[in-house]
N, CA and C atoms as a LAMMPS dump frame, in Angstrom:
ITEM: TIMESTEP
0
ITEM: NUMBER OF ATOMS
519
ITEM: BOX BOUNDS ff ff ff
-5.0000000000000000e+02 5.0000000000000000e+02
-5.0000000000000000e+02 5.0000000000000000e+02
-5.0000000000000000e+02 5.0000000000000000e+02
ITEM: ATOMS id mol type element x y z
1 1 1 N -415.225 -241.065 -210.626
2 1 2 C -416.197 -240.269 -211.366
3 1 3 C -415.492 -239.045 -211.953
4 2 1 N -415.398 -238.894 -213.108
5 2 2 C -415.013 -237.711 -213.887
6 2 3 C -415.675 -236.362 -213.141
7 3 1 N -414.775 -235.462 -213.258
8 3 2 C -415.678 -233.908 -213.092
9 3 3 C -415.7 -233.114 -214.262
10 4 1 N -417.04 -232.864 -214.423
11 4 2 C -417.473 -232.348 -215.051
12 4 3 C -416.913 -230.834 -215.433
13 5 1 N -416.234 -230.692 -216.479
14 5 2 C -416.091 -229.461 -216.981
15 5 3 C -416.677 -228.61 -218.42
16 6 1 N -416.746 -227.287 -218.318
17 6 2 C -418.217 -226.687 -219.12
18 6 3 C -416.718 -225.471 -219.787
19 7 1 N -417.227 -225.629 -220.977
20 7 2 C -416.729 -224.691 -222.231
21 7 3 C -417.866 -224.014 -222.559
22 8 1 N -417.528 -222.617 -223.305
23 8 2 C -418.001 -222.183 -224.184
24 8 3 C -417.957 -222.666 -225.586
25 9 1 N -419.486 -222.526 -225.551
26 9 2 C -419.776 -222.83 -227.411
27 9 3 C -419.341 -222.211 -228.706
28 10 1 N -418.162 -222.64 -229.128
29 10 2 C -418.217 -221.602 -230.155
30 10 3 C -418.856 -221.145 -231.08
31 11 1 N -418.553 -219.572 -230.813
32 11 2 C -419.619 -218.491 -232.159
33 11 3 C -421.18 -218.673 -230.943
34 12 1 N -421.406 -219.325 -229.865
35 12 2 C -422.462 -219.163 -228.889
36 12 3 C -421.888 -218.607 -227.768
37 13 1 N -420.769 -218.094 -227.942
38 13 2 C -419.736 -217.595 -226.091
39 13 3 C -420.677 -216.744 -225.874
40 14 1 N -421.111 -217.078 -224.398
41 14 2 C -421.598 -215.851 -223.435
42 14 3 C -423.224 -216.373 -223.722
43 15 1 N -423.59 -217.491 -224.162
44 15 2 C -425.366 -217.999 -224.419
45 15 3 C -425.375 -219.518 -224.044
46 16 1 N -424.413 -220.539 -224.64
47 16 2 C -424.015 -221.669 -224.281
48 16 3 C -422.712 -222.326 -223.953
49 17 1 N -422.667 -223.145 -222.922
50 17 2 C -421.86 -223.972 -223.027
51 17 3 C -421.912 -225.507 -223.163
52 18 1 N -420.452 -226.294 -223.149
53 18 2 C -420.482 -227.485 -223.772
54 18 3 C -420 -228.311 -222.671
55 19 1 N -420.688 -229.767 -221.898
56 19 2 C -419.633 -230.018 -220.91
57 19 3 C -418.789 -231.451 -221.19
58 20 1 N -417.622 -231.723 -221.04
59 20 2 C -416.788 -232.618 -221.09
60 20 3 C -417.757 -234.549 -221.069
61 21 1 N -418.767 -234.143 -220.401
62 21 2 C -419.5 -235.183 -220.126
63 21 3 C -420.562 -235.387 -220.935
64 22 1 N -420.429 -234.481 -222.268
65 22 2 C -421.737 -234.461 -223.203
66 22 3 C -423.105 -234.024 -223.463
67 23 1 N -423.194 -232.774 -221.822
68 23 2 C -424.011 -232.132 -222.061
69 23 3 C -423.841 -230.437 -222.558
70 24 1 N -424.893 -230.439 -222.931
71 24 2 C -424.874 -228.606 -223.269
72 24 3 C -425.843 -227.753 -222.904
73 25 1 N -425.437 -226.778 -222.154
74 25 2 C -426.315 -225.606 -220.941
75 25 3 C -426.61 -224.02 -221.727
76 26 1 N -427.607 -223.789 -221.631
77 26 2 C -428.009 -222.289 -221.771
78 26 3 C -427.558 -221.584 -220.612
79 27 1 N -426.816 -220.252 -220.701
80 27 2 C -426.65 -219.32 -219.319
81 27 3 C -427.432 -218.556 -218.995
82 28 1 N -427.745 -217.766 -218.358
83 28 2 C -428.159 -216.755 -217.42
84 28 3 C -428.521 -215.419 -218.585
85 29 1 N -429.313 -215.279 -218.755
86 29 2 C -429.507 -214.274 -219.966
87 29 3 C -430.661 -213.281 -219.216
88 30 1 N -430.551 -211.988 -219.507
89 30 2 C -431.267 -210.737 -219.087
90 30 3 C -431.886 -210.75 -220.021
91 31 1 N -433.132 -210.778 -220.451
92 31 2 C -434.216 -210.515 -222.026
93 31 3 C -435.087 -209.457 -221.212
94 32 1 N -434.951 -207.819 -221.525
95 32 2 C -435.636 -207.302 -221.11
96 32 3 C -435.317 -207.023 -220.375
97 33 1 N -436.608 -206.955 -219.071
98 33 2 C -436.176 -206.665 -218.096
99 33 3 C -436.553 -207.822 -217.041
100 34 1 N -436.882 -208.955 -217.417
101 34 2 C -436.471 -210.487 -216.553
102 34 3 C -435.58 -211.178 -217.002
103 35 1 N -435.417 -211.778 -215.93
104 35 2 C -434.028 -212.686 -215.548
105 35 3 C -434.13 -214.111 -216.606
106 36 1 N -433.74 -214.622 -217.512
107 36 2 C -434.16 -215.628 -217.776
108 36 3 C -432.749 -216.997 -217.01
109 37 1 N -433.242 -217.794 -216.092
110 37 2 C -431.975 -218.886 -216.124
111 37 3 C -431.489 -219.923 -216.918
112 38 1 N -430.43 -220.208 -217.035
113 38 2 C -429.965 -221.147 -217.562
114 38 3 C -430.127 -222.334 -217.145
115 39 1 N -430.281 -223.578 -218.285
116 39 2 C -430.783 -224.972 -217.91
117 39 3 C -429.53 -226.152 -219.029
118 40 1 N -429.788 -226.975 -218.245
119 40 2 C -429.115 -228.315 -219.272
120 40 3 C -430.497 -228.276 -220.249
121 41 1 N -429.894 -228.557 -221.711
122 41 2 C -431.022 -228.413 -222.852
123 41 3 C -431.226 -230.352 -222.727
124 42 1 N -432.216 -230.261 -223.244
125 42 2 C -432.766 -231.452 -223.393
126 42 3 C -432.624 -232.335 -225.118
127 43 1 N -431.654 -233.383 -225.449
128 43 2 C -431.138 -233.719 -226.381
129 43 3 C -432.554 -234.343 -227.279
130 44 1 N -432.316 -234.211 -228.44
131 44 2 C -433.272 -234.708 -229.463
132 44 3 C -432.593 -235.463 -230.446
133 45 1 N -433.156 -236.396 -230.456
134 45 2 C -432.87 -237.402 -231.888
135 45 3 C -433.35 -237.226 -233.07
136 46 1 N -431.78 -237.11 -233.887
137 46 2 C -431.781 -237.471 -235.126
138 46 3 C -432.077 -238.147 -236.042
139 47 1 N -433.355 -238.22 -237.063
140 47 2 C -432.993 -239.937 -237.787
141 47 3 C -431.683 -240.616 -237.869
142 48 1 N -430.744 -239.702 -237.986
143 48 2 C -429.371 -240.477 -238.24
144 48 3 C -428.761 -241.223 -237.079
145 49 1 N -429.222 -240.788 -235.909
146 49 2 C -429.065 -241.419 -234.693
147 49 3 C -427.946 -241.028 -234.042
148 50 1 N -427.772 -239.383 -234.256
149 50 2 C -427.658 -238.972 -233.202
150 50 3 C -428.172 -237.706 -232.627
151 51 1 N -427.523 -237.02 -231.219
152 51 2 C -428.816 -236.282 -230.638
153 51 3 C -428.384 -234.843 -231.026
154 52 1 N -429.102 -233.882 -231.214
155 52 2 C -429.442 -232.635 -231.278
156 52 3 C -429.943 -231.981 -230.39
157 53 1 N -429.49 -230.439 -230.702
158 53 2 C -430.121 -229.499 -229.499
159 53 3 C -430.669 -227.946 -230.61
160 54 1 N -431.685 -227.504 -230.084
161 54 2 C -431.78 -226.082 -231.153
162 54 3 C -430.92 -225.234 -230.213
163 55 1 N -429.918 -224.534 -230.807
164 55 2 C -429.545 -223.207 -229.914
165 55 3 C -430.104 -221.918 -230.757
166 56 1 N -430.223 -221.053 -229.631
167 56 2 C -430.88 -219.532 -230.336
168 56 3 C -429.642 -218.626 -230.328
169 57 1 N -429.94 -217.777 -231.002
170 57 2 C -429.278 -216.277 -230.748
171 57 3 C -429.701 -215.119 -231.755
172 58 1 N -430.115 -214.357 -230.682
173 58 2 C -430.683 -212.839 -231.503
174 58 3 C -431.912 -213.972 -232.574
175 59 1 N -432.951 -214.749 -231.539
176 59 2 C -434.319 -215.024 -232.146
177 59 3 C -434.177 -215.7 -232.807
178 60 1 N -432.942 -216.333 -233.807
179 60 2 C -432.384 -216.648 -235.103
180 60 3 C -432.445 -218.491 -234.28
181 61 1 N -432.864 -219.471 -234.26
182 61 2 C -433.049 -220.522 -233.871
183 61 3 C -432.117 -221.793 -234.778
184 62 1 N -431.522 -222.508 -234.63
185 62 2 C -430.179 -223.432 -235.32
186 62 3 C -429.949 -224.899 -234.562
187 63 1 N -430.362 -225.9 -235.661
188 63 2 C -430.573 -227.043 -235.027
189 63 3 C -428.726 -227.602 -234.984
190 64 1 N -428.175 -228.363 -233.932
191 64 2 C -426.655 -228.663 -233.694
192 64 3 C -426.567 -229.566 -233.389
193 65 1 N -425.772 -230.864 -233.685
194 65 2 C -425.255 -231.975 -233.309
195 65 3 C -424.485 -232.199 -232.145
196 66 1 N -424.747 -232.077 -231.173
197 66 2 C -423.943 -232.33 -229.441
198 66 3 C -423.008 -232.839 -230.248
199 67 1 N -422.507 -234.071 -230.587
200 67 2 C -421.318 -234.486 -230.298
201 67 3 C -420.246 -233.436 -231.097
202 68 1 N -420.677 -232.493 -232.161
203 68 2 C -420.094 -231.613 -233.02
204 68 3 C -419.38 -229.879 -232.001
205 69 1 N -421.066 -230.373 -230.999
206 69 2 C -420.717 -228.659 -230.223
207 69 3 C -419.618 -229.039 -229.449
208 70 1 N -419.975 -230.492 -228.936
209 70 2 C -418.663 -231.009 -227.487
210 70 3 C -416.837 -230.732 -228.251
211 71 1 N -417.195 -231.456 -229.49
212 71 2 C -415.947 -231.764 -230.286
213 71 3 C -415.461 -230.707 -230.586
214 72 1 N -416.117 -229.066 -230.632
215 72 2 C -415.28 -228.158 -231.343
216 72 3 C -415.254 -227.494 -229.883
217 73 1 N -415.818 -227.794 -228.476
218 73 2 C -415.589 -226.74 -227.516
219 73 3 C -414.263 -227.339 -227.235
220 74 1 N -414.1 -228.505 -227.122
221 74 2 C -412.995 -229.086 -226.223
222 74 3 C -411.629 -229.843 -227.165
223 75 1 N -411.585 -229.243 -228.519
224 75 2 C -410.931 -229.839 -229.548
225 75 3 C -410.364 -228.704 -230.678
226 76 1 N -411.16 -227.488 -230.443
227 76 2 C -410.86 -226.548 -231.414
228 76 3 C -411.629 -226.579 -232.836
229 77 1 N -411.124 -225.394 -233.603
230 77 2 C -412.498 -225.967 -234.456
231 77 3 C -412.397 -226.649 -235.387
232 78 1 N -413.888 -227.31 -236.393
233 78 2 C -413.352 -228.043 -236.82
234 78 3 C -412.355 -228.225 -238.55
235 79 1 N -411.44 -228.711 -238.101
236 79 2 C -410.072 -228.508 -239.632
237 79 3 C -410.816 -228.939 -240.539
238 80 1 N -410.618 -228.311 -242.02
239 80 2 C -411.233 -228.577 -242.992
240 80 3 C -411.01 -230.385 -243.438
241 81 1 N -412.39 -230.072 -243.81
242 81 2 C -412.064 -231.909 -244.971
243 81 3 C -411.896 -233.283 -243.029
244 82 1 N -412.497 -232.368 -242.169
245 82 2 C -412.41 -233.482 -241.115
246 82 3 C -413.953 -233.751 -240.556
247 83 1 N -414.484 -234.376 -239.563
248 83 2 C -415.459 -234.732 -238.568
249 83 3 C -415.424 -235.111 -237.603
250 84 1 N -416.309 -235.223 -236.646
251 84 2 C -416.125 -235.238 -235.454
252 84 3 C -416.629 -236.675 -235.53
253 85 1 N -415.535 -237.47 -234.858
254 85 2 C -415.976 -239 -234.73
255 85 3 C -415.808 -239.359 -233.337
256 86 1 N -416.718 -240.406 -232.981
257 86 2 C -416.993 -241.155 -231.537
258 86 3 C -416.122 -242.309 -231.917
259 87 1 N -414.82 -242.543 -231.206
260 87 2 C -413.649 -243.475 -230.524
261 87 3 C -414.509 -244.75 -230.797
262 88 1 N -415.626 -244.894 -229.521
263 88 2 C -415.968 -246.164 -229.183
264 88 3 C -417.429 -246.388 -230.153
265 89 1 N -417.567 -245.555 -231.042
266 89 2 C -418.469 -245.974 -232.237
267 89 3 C -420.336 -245.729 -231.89
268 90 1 N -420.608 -245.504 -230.285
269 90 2 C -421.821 -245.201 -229.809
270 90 3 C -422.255 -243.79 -230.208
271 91 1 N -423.101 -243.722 -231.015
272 91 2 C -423.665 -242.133 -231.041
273 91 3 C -423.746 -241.213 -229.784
274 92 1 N -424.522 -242.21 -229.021
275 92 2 C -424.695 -241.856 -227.725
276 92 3 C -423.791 -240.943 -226.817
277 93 1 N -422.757 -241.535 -227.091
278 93 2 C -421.547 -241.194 -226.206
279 93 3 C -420.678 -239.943 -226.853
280 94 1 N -421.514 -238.755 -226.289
281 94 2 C -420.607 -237.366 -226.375
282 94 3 C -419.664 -236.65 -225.634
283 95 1 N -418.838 -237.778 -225.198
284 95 2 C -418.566 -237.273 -223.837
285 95 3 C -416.889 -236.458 -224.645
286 96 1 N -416.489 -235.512 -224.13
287 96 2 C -415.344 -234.958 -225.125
288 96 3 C -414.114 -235.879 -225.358
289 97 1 N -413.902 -236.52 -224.09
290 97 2 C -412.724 -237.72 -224.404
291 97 3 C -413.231 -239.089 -225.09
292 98 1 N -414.138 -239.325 -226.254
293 98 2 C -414.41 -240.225 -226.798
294 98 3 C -415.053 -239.193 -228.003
295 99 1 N -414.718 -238.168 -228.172
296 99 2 C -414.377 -237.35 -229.312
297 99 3 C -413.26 -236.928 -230.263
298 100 1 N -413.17 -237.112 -231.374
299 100 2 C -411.938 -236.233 -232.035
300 100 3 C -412.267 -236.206 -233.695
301 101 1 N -411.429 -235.006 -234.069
302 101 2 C -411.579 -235.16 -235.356
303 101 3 C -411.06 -235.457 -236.014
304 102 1 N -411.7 -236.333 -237.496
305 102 2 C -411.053 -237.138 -238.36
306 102 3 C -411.649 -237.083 -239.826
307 103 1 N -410.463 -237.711 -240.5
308 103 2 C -411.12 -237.307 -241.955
309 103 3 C -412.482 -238.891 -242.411
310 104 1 N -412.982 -238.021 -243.278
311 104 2 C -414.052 -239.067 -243.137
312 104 3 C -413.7 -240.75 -243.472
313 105 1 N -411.966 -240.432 -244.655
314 105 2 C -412.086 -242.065 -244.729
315 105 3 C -411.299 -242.724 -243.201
316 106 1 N -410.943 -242.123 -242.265
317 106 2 C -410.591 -242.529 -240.792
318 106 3 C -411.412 -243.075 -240.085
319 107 1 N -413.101 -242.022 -240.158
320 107 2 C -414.329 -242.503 -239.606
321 107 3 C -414.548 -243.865 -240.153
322 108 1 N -414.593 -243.644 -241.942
323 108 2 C -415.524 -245.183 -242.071
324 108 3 C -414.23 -246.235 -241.242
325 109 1 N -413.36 -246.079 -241.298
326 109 2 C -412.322 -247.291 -240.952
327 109 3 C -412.793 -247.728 -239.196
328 110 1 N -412.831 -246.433 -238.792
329 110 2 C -413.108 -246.625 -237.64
330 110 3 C -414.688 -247.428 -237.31
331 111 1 N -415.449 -247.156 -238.169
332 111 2 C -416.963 -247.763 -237.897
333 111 3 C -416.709 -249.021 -238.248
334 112 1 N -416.35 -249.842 -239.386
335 112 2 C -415.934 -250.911 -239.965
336 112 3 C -415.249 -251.646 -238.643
337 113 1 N -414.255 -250.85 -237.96
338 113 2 C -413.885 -251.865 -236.703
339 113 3 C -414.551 -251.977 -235.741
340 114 1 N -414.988 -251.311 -235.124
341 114 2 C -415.961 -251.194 -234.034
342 114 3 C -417.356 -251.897 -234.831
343 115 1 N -417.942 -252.364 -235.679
344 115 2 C -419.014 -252.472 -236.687
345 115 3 C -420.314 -251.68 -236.679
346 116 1 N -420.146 -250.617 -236.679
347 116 2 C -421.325 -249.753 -236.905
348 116 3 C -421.525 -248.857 -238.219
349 117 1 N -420.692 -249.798 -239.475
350 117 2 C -421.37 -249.325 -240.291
351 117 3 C -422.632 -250.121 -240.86
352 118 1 N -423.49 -249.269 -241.414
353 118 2 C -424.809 -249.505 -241.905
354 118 3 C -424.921 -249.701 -243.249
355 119 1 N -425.419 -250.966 -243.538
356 119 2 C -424.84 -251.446 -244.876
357 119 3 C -426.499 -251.769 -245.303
358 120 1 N -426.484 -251.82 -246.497
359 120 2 C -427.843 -252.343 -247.051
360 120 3 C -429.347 -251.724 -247.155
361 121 1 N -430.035 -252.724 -246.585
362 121 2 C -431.567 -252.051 -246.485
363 121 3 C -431.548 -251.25 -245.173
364 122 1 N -430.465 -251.388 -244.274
365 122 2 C -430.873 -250.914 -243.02
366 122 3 C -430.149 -249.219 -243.458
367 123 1 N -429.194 -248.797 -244.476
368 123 2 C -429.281 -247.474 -244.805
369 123 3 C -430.273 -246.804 -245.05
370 124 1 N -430.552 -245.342 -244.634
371 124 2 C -431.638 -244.85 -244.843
372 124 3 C -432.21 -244.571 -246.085
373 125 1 N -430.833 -243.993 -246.961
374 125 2 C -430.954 -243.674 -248.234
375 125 3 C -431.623 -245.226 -248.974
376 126 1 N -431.126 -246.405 -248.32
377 126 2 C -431.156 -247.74 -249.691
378 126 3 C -432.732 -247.734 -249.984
379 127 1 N -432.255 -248.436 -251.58
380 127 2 C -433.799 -248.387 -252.255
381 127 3 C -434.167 -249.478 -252.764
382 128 1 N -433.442 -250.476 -252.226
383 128 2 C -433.583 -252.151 -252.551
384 128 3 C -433.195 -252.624 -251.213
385 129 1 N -433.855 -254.254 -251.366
386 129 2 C -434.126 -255.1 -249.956
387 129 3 C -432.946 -256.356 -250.926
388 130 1 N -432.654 -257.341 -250.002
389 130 2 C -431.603 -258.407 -250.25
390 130 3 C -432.582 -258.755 -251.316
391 131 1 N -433.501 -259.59 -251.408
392 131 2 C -434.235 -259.87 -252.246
393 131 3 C -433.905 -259.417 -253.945
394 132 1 N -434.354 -258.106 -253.496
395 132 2 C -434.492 -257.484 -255.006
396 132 3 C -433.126 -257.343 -255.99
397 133 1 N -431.804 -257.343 -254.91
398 133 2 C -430.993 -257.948 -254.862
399 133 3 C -430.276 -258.51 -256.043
400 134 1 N -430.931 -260.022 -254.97
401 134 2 C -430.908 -261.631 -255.588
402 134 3 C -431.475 -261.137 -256.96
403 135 1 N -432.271 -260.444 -257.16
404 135 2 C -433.24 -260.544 -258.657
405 135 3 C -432.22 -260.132 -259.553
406 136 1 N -431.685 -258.845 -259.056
407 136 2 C -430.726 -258.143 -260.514
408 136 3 C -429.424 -258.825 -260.417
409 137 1 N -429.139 -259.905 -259.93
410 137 2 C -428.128 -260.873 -259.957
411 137 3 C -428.399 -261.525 -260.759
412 138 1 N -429.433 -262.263 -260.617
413 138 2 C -429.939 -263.528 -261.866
414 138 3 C -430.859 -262.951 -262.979
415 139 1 N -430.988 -261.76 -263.133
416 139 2 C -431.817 -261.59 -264.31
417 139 3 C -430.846 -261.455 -265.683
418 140 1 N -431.34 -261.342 -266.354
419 140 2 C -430.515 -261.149 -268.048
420 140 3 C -430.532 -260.025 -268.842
421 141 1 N -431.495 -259.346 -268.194
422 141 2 C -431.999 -258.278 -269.319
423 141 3 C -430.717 -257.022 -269.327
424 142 1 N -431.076 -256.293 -269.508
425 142 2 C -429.785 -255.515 -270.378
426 142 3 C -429.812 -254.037 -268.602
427 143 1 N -428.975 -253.893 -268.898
428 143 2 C -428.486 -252.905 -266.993
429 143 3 C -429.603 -252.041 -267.534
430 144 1 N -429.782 -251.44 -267.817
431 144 2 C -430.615 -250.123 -268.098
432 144 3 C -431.864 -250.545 -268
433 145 1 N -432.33 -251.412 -268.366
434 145 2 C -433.913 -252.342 -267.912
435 145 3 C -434.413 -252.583 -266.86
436 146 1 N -432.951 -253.224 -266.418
437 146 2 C -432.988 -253.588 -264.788
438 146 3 C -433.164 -251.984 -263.977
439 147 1 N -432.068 -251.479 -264.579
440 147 2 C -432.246 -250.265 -263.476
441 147 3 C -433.321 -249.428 -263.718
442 148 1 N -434.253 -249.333 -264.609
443 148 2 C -435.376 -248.623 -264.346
444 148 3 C -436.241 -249.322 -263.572
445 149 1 N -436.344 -250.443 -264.177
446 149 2 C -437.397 -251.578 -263.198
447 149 3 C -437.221 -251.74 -261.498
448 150 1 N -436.094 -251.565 -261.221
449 150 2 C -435.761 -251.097 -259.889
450 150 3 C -435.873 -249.691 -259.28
451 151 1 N -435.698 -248.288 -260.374
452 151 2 C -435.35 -247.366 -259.227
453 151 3 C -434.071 -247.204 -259.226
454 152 1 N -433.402 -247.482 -259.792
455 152 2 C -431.824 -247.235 -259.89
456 152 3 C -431.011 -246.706 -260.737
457 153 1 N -429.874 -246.502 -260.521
458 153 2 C -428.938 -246.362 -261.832
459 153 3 C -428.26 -247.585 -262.448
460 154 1 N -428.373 -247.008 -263.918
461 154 2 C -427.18 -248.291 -264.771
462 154 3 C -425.821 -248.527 -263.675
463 155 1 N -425.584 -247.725 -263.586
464 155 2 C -423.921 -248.182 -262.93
465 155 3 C -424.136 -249.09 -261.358
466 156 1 N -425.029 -248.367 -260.768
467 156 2 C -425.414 -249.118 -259.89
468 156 3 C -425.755 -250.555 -260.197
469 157 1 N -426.266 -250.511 -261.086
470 157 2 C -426.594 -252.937 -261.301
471 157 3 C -425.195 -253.127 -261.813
472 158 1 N -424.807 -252.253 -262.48
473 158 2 C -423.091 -252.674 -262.802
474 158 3 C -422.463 -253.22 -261.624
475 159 1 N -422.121 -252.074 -260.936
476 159 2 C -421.381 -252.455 -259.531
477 159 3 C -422.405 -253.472 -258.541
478 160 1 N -423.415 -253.933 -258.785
479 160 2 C -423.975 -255.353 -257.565
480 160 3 C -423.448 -256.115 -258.724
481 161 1 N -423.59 -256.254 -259.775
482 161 2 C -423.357 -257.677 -260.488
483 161 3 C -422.197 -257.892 -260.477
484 162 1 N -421.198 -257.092 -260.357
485 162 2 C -419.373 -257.359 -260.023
486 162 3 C -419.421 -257.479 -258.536
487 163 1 N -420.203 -257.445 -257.787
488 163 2 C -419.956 -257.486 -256.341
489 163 3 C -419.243 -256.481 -255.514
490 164 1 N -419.669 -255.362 -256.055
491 164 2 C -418.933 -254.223 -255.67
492 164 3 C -419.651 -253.762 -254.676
493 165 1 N -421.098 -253.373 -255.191
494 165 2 C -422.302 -253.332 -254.203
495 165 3 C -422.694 -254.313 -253.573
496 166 1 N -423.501 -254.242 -251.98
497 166 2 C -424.224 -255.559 -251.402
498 166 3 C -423.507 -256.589 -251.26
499 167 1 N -422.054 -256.394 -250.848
500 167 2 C -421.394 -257.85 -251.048
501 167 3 C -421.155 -258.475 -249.803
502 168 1 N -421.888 -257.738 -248.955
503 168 2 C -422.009 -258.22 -247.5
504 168 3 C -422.852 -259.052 -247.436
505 169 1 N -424.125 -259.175 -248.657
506 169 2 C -424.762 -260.342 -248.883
507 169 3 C -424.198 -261.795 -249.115
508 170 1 N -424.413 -262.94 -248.789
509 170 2 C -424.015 -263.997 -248.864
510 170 3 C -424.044 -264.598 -250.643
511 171 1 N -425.251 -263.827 -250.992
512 171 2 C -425.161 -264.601 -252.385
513 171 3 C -424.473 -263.514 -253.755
514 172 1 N -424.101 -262.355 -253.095
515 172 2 C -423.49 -261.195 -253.506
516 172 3 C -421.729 -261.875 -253.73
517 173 1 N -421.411 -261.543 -252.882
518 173 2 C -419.498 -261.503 -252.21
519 173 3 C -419.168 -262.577 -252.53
C-alpha cells in the first residue's frame, strides 16, 4: 500500500493541499474568531469526465481540475504549451505517479494507444450522428448546401468526403 503524501497547492499554500493518492484537503483555518477544520473535499464531475473541486480564498471561490492541482503539486508548474496527462488513460486516476506533463500532441498519442479518444457522435462538441454522415457522402449537391442543411461548415463536408473526417466510420475510411 502506497503512503500517502500531502503537498501544498500551488498559489493555495497554507489553505490546501494535494495528496500523492489523488486527493485534495482544506487546512485548519482561524475565520474570526472560530476554529474552522480541515476536511478531504469531496470531488465533482465534469461533463468532460473528469473530477473537480471549488477551492476558496479571500471569499473569491475557483472551480480546479484534481488531476491539474495533483500534477502541479507533485510535478512543478505547469511548462508552457503542456498538460497534465493520465499515463494509464483513466480520468479517474489522479494519483501523482500516473500524472505528468505533456504537450497536447503527446496526450492525443497517448489516448489513441490506450483508446480513449472520443471520436464522433460520442464528442460532446459533434453535431452529426453516423447516419447523417452516410448522407453527405452520397449526396451531390454542391458543399455549401450540404453544409447549411446540416449545421456545418463547407470545409467540414470537404474533409468527410476525402475521409479526413469520421473515418473511423466503416463506410467513411
Amino acid at each position: 500500500m502506497d503512503m500517502e503524501k500531502w503537498l501544498s497547492v500551488p498559489g493555495y499554500e497554507g489553505f490546501y493541499e494535494a495528496s500523492s493518492l489523488g486527493r485534495v484537503r482544506s487546512l485548519d483555518q482561524q475565520r474570526g474568531h472560530r476554529m474552522c477544520r480541515g476536511r478531504i473535499l469531496k470531488p465533482r464531475p465534469h461533463p468532460s469526465g473528469y473530477s473537480q473541486v471549488r477551492l476558496y480564498i479571500d471569499r473569491i471561490a475557483r472551480d480546479h481540475s484534481i488531476h491539474v492541482l495533483i500534477c502541479s503539486a507533485f510535478h512543478g508548474p505547469r511548462p508552457a504549451g503542456k498538460e497534465a496527462a493520465h499515463s494509464d488513460g483513466v480520468k479517474s486516476n489522479c494519483r501523482a505517479s500516473n500524472l505528468s506533463w505533456k504537450t497536447p500532441k503527446e496526450n492525443a498519442e497517448d489516448k489513441r494507444r490506450h483508446g480513449t479518444v472520443v471520436r464522433g457522435e460520442h464528442h460532446g462538441r459533434s453535431k452529426l450522428t453516423p447516419i447523417q454522415v452516410a448522407e453527405i457522402i452520397r449526396s451531390e449537391g454542391k458543399q455549401a448546401e450540404v453544409a447549411i442543411r446540416h449545421g456545418i461548415s463547407q470545409p467540414h463536408v470537404h474533409r468527410i468526403r476525402r475521409g479526413q473526417r469520421w473515418s473511423h466510420l466503416p463506410s467513411v475510411g
